[in-house]
C-alpha positions as CSV (number, residue, x, y, z in Angstrom):
1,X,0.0,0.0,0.0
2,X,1.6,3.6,-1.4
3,X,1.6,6.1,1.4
4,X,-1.2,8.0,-0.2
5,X,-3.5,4.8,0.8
6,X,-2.9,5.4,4.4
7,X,-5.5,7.2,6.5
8,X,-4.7,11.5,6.6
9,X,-4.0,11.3,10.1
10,X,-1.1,8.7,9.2
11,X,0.5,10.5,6.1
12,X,3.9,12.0,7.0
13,X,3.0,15.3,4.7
14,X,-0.5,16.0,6.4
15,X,0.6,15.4,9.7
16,X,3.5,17.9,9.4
17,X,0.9,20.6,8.1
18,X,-1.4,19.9,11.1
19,X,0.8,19.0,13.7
20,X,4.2,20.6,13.0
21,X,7.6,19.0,11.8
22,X,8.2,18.1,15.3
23,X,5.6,15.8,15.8
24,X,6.8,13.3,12.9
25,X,9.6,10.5,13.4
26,X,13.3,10.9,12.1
27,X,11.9,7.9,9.2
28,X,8.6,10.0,8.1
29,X,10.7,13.3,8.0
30,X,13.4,11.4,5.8
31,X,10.2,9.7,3.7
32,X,8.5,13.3,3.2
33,X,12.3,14.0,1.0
34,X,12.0,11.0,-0.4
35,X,8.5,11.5,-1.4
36,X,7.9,7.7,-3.2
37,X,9.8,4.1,-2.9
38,X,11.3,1.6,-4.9
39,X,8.1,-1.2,-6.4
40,X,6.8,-2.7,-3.7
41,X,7.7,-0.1,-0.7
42,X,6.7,3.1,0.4
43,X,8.9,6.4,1.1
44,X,8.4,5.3,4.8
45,X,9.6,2.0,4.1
46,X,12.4,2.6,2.3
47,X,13.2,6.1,5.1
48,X,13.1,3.2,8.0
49,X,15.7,0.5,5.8
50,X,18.0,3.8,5.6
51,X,18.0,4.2,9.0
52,X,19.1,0.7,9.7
53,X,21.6,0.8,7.6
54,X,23.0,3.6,8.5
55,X,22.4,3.9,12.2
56,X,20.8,6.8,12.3
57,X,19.3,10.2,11.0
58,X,23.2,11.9,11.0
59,X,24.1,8.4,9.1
60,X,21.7,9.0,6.1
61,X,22.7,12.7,5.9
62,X,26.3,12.6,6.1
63,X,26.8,9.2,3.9
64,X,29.2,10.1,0.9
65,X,27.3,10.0,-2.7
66,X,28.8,6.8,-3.8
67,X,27.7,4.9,-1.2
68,X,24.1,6.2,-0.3
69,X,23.2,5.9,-4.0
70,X,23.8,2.8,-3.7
71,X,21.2,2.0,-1.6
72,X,17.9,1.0,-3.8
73,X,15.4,3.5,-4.0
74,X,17.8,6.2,-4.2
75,X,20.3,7.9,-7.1
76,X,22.3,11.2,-8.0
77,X,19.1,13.3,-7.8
78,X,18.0,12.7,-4.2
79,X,21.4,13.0,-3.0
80,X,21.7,16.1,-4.6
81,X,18.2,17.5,-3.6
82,X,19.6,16.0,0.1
83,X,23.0,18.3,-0.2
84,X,20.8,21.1,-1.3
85,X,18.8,21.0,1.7
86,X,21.6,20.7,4.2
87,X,23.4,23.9,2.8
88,X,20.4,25.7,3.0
89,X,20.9,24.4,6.8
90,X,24.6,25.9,6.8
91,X,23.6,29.1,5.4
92,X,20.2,29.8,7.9
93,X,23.1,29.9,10.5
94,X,25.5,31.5,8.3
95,X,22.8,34.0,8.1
96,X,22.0,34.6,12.1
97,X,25.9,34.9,12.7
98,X,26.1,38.3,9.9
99,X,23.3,39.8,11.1
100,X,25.5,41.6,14.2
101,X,28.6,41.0,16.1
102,X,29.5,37.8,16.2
103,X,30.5,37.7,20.1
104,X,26.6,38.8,21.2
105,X,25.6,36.0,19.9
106,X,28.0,32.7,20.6
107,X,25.5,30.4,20.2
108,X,25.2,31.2,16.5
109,X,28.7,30.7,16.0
110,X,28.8,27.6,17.5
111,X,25.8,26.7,15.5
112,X,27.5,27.2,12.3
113,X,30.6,25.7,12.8
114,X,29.3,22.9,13.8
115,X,26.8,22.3,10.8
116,X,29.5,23.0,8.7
117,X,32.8,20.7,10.3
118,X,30.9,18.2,12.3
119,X,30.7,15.5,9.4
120,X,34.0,16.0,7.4
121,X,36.4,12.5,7.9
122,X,39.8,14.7,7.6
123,X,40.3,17.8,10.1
124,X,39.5,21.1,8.4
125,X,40.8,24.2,9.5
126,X,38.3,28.0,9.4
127,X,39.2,31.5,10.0
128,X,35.8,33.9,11.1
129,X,37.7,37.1,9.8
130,X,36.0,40.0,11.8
131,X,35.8,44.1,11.7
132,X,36.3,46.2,14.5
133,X,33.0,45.9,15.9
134,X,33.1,42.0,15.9
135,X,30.6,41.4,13.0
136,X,31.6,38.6,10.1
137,X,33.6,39.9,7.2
138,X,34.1,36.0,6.1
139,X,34.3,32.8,6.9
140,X,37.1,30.7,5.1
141,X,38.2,27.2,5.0
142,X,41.8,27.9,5.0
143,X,43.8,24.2,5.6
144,X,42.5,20.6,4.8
145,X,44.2,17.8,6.5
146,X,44.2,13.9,7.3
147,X,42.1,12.4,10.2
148,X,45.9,12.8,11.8
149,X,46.1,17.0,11.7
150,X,45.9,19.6,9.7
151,X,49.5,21.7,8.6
152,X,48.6,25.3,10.0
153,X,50.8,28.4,8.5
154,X,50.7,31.7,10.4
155,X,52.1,33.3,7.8
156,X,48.6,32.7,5.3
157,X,46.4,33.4,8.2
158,X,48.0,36.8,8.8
159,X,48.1,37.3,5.1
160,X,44.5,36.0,4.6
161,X,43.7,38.7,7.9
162,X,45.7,41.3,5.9
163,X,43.6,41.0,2.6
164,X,40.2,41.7,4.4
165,X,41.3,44.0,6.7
166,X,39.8,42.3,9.9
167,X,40.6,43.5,13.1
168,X,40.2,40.2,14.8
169,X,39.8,36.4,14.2
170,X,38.2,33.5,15.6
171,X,39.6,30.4,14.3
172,X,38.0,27.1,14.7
173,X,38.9,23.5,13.3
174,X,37.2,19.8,13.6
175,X,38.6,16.5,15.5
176,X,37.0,13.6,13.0
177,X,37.0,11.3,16.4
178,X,34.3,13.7,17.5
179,X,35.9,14.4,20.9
180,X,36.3,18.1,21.3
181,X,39.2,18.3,23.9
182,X,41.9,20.5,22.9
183,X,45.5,18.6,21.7
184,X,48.5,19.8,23.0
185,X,49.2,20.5,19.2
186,X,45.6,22.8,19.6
187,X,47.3,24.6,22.1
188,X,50.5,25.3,20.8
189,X,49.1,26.2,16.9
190,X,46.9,29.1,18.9
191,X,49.8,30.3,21.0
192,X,51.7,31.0,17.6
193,X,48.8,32.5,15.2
194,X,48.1,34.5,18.4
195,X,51.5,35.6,18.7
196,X,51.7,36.3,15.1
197,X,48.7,38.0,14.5
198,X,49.2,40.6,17.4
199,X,52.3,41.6,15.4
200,X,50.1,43.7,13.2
201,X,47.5,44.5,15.7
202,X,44.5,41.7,15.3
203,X,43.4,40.1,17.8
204,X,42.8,36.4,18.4
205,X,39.5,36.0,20.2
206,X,39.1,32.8,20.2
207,X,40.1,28.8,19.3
208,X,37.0,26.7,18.5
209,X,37.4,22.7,18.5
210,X,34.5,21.4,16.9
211,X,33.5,17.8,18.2
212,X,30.8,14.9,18.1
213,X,27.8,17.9,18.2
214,X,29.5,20.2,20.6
215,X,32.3,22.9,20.6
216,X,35.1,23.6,22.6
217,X,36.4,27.4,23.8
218,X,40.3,27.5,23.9
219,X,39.6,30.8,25.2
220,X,37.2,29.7,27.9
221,X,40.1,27.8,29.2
222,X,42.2,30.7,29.5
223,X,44.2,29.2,26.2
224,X,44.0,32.0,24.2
């Protein structure tokens, strides 16, 4: 029986528009992108069997292209429709961090980075370039590693700082493992960008380590 058989009070679709999106399950959100199954299930069945295989809702949504379109019932054009909607995730936050300084609202920050480093399987390394009232001039992706560390360079973040004319910097990087305690390595990297940068007057406000769904303030620790 297609989905559109079921009772109204049972479709994933009408029960979001009377209820809310938080009423309905991780599996009927995921069947509502899906929208139809493979012959012989429905986008709820085939949301559920993605969830097993993968684990779990972060599973589905952070499974590289080759290997969800694999999975029957879905190709190139859901994946990409899938990637769409997560950037338009990434860029809602993207959008509350630019709308005024950056340090009145933390939570926003934290928000954003996350979305964006979270998922990534090598450690990737940002700069939040800032004016002199605090507000986002950009946010840059500036080194890509391995799972082991990423190879940070002073000298391209002062130049990169240089270029935009920001008058401070937040920098912010992921651990793949998920666990968002600061390395020795962390500590050491911060010490020397910090160092550098107050050479031609920017400040470092701040070290993020982006973990497992949380974040981790160097400069909370007194680290920065």
């Amino acid at each position: 029986m297609q989905i559109r058989d079921w009772p109204p009070t049972e479709r994933p679709r009408e029960k979001l528009l009377q209820f809310g999106s938080g009423a309905l399950s991780e599996a009927e959100l995921l069947a509502i992108w899906l929208r139809h199954g493979p012959a012989g299930m429905s986008a709820l069945d085939l949301a559920r069997a993605l969830l097993g295989r993968f684990g779990s809702l972060r599973g589905v949504l952070a499974a590289e292209r080759h290997v969800l379109c694999r999975e029957r019932g879905v190709g190139p054009v859901r994946w990409a429709e899938l990637q769409a909607a997560l950037e338009l995730v990434r860029r809602h936050h993207l959008e509350r961090l630019q709308s005024g300084p950056v340090l009145a609202s933390p939570r926003a920050a934290r928000d954003y980075l996350i979305a964006r480093l979270r998922d990534r399987d090598h450690e990737v390394f940002c700069c939040l370039f800032l004016d002199s009232r605090h507000r986002l001039i950009a946010c840059e992706e500036l080194f890509r590693g391995t799972v082991d560390g990423a190879s940070v360079h002073p000298r391209e973040v002062v130049k990169q700082a240089l270029a935009r004319n920001a008058a401070a910097l937040i920098l912010a990087h992921n651990h793949p493992s998920g666990v968002a305690e600061p390395s020795q390595a962390d500590e050491i990297i911060t010490a020397r960008l910090r160092d550098a940068l107050a050479l031609v007057e920017i400040r470092l406000l701040d070290h993020l380590v982006v973990g497992d769904g949380n974040c981790t303030s160097l400069a909370e620790r007194g680290l920065v």
